[in-house]
N, C-alpha and C positions, 0 to 999 in steps of 0.2 A: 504494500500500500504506500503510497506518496502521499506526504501532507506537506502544502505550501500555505502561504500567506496570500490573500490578493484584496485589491482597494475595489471592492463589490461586494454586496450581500449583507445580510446582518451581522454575521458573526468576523466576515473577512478570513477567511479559512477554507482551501478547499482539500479534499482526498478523494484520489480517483484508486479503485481498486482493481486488478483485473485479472478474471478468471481464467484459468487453463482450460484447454482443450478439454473433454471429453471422450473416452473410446473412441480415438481419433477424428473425434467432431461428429460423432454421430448420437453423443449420450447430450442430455436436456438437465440444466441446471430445475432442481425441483426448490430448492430452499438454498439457504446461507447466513453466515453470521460473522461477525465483523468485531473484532476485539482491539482497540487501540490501546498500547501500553508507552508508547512513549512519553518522558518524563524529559524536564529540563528544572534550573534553579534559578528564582527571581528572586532578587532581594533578599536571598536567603532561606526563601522557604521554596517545597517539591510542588512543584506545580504538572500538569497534564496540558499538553496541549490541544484536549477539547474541555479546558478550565471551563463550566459556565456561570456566566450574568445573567441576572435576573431584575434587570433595572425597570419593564414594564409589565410586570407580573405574568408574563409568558414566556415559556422556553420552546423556541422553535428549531427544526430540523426539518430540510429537503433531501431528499435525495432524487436523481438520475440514473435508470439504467440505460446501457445502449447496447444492441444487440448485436451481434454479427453484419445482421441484412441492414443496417442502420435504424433500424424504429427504435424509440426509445417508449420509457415507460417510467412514469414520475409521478413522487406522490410528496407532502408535507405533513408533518406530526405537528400539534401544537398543544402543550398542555402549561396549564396552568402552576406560575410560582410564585413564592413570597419574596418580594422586592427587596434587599437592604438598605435601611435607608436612613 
């Protein structure tokens, strides 16, 4: 997985993931799951670099698939947080 910075989006953070072949391209991704562990140190303390904010009492996530043939298939999660403030 590849995780960049970029000056778009809410969070400004993109990660593209990408899956291997199948049975020689013949096998169909049915599910998948996605574990980020990277860590870095700010100021001193362990931070992740999918750290979240909660400045408007939502936490948002997009995701994009893209397929082989090019279609994609995209969806957004939005669930509700307590703001620090």
């Amino acid at each position: 997985m590849k995780i960049k910075k970029i000056h778009r989006g809410r969070y400004g953070v993109e990660s593209i993931a990408s899956i291997p072949k199948i049975a020689g391209g013949a096998g169909s991704v049915t599910s998948f799951s996605l574990e980020v562990g990277k860590t870095y140190t700010y100021k001193g303390k362990k931070m992740t670099i999918l750290s979240a904010k909660c400045p408007d009492g939502k936490l948002q996530a997009h995701g994009t698939a893209v397929f082989s043939d090019e279609t994609k298939a995209s969806a957004e999660v939005i669930r509700t947080c307590s703001p620090k403030g």
